[in-house]
N, C-alpha and C positions, 0 to 999 in steps of 0.2 A: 720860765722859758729858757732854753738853752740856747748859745751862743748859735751864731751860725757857723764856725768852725766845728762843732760839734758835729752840726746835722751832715758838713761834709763829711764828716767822719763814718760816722752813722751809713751815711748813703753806701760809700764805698765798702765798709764791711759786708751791708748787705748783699754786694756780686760777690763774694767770695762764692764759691760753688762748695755744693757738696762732696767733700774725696781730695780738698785743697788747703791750702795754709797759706796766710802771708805775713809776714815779718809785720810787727808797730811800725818799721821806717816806712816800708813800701806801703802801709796803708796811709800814713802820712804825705811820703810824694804824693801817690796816688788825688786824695785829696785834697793838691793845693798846698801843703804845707811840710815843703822838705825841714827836715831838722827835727821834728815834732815829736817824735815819737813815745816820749812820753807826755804827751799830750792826748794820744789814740787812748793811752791806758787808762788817763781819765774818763775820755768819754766815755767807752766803754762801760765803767764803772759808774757815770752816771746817766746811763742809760735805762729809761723807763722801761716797765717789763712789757709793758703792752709794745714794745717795740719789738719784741721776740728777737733782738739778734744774734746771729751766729756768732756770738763773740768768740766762742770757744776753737776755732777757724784761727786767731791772730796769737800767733807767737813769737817768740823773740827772736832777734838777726842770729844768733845759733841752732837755730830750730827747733828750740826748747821751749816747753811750756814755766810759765815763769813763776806760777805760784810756787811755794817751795815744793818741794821733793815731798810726795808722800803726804801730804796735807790734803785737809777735806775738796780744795779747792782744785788742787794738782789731781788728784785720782777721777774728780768729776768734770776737767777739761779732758784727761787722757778717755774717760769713758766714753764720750760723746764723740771724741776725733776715730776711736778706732771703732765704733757703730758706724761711722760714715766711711770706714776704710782706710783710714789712715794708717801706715806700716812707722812703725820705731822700731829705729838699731840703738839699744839701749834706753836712753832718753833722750835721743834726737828723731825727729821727722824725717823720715827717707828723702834726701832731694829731689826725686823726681815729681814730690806732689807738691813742691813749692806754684804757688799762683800764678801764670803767666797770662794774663788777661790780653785780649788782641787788639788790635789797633780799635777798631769797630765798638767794641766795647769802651775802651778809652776816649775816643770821640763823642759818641754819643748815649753811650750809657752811664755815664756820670751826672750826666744833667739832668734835670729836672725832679 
């Protein structure tokens, strides 16, 4: 069984929307746990498949996807970001599609 920081982790990636990205920190605030951020990458990473999540949504405070450059892992986060619409100038994430979840969502959609 996985910690219950995890599942907040967990929870909160799942509102990532499709055509969005959030930084490991903000999914960290987000979660309860400013500072964390490599703590997200864990979970992440040890997250069950049957939990299907968009992990591929969470990239780094430079808006870069983090696996290295050109690696199986890097070409199969970018494949998935830009099937959902995701625009890159270079290897950064356009800031426009950075996550900005709304109040309403914050409130009440973290819980449970």
């Amino acid at each position: 069984m996985h910690n219950a920081n995890y599942q907040k982790i967990w929870k909160v990636v799942t509102l990532i929307p499709k055509g969005a990205v959030a930084s490991y920190g903000q999914v960290a605030d987000l979660a309860g746990l400013p500072g964390r951020a490599r703590l997200v990458s864990r979970a992440l990473r040890a997250a069950p498949d049957a939990a299907a999540l968009p992990w591929h949504r969470v990239v780094n405070a430079q808006r870069r996807i983090s696996f290295p450059f050109a690696s199986s892992g890097y070409l199969r986060q970018k494949e998935l970001l830009v099937s959902e619409g995701i625009r890159f100038a270079g290897r950064t994430v356009d800031r426009q599609q950075l996550w900005r979840p709304d109040l309403a969502l914050l409130l009440w959609g973290l819980d449970g």
